[in-house]
The first five atom37 places (N, CA, C, CB, O) and aatype in JSON, in Angstrom:
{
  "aatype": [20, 20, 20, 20, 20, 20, 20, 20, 20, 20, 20, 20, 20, 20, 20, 20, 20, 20, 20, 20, 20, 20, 20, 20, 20, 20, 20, 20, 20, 20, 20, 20, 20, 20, 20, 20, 20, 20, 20, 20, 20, 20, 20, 20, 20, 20, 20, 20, 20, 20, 20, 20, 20, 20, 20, 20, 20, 20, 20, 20, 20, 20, 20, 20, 20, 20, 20, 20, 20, 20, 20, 20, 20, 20, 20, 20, 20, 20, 20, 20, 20, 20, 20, 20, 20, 20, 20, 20, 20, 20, 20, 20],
  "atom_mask": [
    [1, 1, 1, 1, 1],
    [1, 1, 1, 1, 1],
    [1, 1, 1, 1, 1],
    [1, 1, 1, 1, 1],
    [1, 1, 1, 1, 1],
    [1, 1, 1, 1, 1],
    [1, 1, 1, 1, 1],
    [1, 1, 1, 1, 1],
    [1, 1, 1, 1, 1],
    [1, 1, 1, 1, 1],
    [1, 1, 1, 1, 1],
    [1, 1, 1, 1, 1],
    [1, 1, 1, 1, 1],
    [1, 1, 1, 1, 1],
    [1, 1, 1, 1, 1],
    [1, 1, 1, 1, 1],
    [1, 1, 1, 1, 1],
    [1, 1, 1, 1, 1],
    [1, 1, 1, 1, 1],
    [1, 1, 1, 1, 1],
    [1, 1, 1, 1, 1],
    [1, 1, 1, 1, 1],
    [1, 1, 1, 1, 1],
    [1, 1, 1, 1, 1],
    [1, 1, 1, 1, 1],
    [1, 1, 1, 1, 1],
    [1, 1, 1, 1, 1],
    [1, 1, 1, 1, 1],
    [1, 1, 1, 1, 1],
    [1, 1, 1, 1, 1],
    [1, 1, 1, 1, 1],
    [1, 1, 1, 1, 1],
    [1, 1, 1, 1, 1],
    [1, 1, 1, 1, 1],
    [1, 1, 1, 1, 1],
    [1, 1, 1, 1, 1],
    [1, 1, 1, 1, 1],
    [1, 1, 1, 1, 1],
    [1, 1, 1, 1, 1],
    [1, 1, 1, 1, 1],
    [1, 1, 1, 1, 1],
    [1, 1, 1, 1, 1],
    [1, 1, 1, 1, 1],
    [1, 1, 1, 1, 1],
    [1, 1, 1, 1, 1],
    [1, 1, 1, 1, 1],
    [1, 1, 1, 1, 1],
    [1, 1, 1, 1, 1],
    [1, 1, 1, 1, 1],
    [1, 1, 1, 1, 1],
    [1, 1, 1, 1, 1],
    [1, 1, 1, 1, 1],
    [1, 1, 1, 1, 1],
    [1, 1, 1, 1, 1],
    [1, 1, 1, 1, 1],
    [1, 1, 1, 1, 1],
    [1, 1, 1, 1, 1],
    [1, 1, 1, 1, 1],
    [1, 1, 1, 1, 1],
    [1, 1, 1, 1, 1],
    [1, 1, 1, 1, 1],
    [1, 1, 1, 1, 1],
    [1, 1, 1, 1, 1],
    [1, 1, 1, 1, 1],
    [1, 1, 1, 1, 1],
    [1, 1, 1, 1, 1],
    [1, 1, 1, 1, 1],
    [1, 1, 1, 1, 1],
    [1, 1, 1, 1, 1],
    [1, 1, 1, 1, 1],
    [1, 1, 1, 1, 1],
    [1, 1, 1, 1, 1],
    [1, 1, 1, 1, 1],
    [1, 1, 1, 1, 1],
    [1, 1, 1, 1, 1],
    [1, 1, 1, 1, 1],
    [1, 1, 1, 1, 1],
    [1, 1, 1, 1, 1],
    [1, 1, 1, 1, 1],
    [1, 1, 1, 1, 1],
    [1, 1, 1, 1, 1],
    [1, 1, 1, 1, 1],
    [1, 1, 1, 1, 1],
    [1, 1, 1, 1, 1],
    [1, 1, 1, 1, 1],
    [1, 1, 1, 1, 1],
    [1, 1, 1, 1, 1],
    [1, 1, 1, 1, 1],
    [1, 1, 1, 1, 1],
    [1, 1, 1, 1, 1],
    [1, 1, 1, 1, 1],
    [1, 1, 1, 1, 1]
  ],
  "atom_positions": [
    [[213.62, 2.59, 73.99], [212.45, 2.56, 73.14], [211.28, 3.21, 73.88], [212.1, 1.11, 72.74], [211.02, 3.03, 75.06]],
    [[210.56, 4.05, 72.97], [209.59, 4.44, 73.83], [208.26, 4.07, 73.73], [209.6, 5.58, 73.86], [207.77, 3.97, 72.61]],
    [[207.45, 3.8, 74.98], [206.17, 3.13, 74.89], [205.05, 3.24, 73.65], [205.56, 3.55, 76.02], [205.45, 4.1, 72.87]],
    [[204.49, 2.99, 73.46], [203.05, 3.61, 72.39], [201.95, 3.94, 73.38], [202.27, 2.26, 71.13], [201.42, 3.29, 74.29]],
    [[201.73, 5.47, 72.78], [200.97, 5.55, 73.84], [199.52, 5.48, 74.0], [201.28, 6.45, 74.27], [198.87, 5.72, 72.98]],
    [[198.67, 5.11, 75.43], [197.78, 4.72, 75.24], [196.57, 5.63, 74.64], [197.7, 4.18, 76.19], [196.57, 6.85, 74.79]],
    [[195.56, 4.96, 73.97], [194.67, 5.73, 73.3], [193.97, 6.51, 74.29], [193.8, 4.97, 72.48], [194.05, 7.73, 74.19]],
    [[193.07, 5.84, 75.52], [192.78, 6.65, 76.09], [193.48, 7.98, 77.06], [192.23, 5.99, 76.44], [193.02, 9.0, 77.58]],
    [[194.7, 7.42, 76.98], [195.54, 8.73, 77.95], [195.62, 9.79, 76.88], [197.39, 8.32, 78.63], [195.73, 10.96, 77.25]],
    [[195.58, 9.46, 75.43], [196.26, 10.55, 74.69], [194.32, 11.64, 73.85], [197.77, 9.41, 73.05], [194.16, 12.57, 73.05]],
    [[193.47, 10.85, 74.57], [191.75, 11.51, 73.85], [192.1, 12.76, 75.97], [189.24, 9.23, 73.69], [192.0, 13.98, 76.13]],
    [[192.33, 12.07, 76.62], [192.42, 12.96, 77.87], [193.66, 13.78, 77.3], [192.69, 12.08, 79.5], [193.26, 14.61, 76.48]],
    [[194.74, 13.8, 77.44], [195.69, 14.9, 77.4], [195.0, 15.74, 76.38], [197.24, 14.5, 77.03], [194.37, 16.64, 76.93]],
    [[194.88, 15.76, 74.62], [194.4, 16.49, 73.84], [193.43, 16.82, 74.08], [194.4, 16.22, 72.95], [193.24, 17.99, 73.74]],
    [[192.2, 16.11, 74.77], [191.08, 16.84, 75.23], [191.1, 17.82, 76.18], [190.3, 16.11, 75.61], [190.11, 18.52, 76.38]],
    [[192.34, 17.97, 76.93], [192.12, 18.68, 78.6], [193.03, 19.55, 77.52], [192.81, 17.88, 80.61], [192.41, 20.6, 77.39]],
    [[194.12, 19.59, 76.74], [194.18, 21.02, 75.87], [193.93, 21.41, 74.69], [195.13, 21.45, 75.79], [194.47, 22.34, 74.08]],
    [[192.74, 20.42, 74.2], [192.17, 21.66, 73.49], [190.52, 22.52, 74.29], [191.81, 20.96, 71.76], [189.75, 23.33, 73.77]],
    [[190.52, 22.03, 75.38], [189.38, 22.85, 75.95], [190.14, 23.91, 76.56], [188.39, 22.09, 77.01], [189.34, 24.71, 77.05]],
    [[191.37, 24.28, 76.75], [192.35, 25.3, 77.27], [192.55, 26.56, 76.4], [193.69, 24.65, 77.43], [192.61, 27.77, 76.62]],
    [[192.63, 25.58, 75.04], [193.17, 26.19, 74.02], [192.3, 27.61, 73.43], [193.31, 25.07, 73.01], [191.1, 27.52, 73.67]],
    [[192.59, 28.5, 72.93], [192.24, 29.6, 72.43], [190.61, 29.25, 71.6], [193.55, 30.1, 71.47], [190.67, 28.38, 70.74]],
    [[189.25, 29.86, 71.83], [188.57, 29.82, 70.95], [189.07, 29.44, 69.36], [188.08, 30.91, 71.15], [190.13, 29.71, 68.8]],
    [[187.69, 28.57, 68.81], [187.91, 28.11, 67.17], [187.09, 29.53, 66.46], [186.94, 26.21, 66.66], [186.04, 30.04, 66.84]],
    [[187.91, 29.89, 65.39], [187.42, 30.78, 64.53], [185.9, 30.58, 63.93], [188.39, 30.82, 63.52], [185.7, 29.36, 63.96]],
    [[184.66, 31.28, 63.35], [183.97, 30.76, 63.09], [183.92, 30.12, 61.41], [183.18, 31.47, 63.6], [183.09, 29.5, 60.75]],
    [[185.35, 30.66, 61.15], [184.82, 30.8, 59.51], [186.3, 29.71, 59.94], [184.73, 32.75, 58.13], [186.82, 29.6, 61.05]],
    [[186.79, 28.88, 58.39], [187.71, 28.05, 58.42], [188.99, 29.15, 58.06], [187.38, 26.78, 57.43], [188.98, 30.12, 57.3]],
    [[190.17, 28.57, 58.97], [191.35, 29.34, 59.03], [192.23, 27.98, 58.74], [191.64, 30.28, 60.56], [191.91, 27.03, 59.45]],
    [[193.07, 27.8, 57.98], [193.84, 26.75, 57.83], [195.01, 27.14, 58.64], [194.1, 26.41, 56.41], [195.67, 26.2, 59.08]],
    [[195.54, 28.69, 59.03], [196.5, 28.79, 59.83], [196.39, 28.66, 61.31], [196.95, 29.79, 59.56], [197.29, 28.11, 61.93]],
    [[195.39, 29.11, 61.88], [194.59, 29.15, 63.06], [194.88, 27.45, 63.28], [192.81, 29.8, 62.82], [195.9, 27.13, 63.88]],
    [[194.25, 26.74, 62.94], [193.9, 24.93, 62.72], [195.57, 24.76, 63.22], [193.35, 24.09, 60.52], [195.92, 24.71, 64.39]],
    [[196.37, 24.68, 62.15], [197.91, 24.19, 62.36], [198.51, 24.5, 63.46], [198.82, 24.65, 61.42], [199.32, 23.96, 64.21]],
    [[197.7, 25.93, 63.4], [198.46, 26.3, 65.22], [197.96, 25.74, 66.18], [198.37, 27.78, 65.88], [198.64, 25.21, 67.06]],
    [[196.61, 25.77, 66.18], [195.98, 24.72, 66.86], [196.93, 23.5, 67.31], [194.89, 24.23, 65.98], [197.56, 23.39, 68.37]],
    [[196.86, 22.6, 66.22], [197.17, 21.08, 66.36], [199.12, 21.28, 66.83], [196.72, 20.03, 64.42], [199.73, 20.4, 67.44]],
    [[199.57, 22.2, 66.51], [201.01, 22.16, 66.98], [200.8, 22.35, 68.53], [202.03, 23.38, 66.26], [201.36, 21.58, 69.32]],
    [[199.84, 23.57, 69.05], [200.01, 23.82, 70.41], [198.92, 22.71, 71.29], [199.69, 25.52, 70.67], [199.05, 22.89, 72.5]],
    [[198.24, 22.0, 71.06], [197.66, 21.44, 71.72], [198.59, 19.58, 71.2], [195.93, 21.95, 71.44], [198.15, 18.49, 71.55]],
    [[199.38, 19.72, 70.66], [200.28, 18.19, 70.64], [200.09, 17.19, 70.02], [200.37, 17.54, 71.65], [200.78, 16.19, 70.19]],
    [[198.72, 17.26, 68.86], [198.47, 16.43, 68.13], [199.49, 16.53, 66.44], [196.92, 16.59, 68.16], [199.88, 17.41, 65.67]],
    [[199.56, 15.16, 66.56], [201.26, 14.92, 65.48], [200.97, 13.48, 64.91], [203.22, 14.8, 66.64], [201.61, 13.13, 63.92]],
    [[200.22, 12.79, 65.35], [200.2, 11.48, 64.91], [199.04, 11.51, 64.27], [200.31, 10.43, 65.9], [198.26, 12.46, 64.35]],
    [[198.77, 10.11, 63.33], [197.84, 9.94, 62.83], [196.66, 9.3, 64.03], [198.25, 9.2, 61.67], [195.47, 9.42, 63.77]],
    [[197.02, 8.76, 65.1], [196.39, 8.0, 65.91], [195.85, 9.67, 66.55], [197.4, 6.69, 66.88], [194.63, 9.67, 66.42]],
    [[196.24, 10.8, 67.05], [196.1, 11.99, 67.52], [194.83, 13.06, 66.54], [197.69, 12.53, 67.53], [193.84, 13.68, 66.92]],
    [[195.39, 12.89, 65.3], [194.19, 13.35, 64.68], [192.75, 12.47, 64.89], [194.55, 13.43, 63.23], [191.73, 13.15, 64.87]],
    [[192.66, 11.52, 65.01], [191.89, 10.73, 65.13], [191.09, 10.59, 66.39], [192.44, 9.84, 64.82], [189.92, 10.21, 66.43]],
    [[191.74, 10.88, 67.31], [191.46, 11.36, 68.49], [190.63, 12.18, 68.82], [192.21, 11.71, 68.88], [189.61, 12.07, 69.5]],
    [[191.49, 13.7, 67.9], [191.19, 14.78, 68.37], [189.57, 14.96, 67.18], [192.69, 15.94, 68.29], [188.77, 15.89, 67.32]],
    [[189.42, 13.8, 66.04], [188.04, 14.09, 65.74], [187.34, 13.39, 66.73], [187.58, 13.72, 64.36], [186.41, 14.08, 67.15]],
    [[187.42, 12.25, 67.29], [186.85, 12.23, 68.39], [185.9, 12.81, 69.43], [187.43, 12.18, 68.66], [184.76, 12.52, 69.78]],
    [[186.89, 13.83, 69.83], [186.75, 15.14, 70.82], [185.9, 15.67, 69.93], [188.11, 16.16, 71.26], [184.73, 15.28, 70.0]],
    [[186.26, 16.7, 68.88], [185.57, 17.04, 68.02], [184.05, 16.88, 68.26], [186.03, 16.48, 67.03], [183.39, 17.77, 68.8]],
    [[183.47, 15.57, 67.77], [182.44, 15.15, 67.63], [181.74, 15.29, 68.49], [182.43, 14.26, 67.35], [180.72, 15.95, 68.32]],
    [[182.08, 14.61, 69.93], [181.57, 14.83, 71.54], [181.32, 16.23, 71.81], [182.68, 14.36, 72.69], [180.18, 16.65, 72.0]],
    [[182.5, 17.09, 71.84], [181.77, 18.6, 71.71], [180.28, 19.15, 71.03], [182.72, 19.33, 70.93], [179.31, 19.68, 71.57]],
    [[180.63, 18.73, 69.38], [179.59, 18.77, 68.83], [178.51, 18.19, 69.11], [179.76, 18.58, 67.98], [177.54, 18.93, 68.91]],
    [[178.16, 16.85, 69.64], [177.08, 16.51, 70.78], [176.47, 17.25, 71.48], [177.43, 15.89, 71.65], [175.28, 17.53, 71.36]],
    [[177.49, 17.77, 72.57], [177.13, 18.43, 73.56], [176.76, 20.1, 73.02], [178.32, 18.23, 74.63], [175.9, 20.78, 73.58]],
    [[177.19, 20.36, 72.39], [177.14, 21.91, 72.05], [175.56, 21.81, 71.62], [178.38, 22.54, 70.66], [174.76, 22.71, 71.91]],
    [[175.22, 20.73, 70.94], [173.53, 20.5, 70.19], [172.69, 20.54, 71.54], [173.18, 18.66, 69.19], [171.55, 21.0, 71.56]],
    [[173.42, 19.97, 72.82], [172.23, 19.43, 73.38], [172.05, 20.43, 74.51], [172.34, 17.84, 73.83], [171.42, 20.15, 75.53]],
    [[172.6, 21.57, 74.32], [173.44, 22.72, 75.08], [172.54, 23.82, 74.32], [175.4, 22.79, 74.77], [172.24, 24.9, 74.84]],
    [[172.22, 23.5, 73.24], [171.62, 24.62, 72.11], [172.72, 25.76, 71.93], [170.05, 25.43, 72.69], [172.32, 26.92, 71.99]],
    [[173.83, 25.55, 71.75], [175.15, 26.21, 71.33], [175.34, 26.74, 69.69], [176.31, 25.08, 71.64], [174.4, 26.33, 69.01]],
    [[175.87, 27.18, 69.28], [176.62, 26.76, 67.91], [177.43, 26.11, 67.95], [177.14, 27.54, 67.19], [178.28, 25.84, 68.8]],
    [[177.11, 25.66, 66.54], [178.52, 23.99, 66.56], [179.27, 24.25, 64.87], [177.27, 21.5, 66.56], [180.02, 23.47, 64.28]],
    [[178.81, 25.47, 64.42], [179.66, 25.97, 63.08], [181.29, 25.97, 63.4], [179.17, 27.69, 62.61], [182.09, 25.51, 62.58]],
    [[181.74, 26.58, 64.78], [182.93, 26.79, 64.67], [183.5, 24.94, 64.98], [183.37, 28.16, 65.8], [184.38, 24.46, 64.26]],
    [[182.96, 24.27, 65.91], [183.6, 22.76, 65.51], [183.36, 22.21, 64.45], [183.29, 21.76, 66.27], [184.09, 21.23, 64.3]],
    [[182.63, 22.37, 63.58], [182.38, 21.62, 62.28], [183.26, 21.9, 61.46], [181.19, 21.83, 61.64], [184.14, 21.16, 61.01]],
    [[183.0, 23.25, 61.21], [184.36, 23.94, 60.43], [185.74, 23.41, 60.59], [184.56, 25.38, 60.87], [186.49, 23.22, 59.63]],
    [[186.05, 23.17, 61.82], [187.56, 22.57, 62.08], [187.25, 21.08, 62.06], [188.35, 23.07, 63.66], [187.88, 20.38, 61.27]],
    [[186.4, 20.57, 62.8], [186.01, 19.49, 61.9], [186.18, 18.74, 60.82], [185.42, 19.62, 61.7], [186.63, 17.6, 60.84]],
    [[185.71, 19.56, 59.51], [185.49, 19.5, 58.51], [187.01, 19.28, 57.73], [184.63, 20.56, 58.29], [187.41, 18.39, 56.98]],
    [[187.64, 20.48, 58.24], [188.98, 20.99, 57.78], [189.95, 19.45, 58.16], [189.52, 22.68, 58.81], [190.62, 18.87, 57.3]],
    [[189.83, 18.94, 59.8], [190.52, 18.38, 59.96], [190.36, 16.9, 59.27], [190.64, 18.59, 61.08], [191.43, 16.31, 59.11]],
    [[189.51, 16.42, 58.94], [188.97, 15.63, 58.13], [190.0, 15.5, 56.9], [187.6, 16.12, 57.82], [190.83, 14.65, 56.58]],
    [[189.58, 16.78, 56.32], [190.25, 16.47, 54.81], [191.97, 16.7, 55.5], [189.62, 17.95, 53.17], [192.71, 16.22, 54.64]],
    [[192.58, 17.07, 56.32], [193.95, 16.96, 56.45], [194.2, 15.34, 56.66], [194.5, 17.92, 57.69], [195.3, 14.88, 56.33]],
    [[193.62, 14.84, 56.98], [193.77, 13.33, 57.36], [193.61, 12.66, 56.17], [192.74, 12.77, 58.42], [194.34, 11.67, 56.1]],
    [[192.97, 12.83, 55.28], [192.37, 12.57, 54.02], [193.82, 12.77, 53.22], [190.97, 13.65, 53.58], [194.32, 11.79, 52.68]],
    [[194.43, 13.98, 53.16], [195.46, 14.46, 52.71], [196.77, 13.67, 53.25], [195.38, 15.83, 53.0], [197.49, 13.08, 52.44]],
    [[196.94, 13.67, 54.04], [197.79, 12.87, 54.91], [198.17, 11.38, 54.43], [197.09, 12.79, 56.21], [199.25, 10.92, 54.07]],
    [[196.88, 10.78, 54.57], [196.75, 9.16, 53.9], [196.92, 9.26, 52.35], [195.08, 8.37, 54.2], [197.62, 8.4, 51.82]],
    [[196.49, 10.01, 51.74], [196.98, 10.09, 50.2], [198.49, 10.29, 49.91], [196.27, 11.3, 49.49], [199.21, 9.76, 49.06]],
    [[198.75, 11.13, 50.77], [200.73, 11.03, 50.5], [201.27, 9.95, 50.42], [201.72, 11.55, 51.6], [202.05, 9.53, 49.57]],
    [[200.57, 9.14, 51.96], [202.1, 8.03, 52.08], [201.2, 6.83, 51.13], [202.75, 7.27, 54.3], [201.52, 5.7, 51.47]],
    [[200.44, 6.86, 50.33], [200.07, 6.35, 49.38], [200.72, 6.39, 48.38], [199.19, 6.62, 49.19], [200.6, 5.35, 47.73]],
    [[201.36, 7.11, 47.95], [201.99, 7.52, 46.95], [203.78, 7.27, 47.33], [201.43, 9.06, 46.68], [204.64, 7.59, 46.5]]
  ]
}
């Protein structure tokens, strides 16, 4: 049987790759996103959740950085409604 794994080990692993990971597009790419979340290992619902997490903290920092924060919002945004989407299936 395999463990469940812990929340905070799994906001560090997805966080240490998606700061690895390839620049976010600025405009929304739904293919870009999937590739995203396949190559950086997020698969669970506990992982998306996570990875808005991260998300958000970036977006923090990017404000307080005086950055743009269009390209995290955008995926953001996107990843949001996949989760949204997600929970409506197994609703059904």
């Amino acid at each position: 049987m395999n463990p469940v794994p812990d929340r905070n080990q799994r906001k560090y692993e997805i966080g240490t790759a998606f700061r690895r990971a390839a620049h976010l597009p600025s405009e929304a790419d739904p293919q870009i996103y999937k590739a995203l979340l396949k190559e950086i290992g997020v698969a669970t619902d506990m992982d998306m959740g996570v990875l808005c997490s991260i998300l958000q903290d970036a977006i923090m920092t990017a404000v307080r950085e005086e950055r743009p924060t269009t390209p995290l919002h955008t995926f953001l945004d996107w990843l949001s409604m996949e989760q949204l989407h997600r929970e409506y299936e197994d609703v059904d």
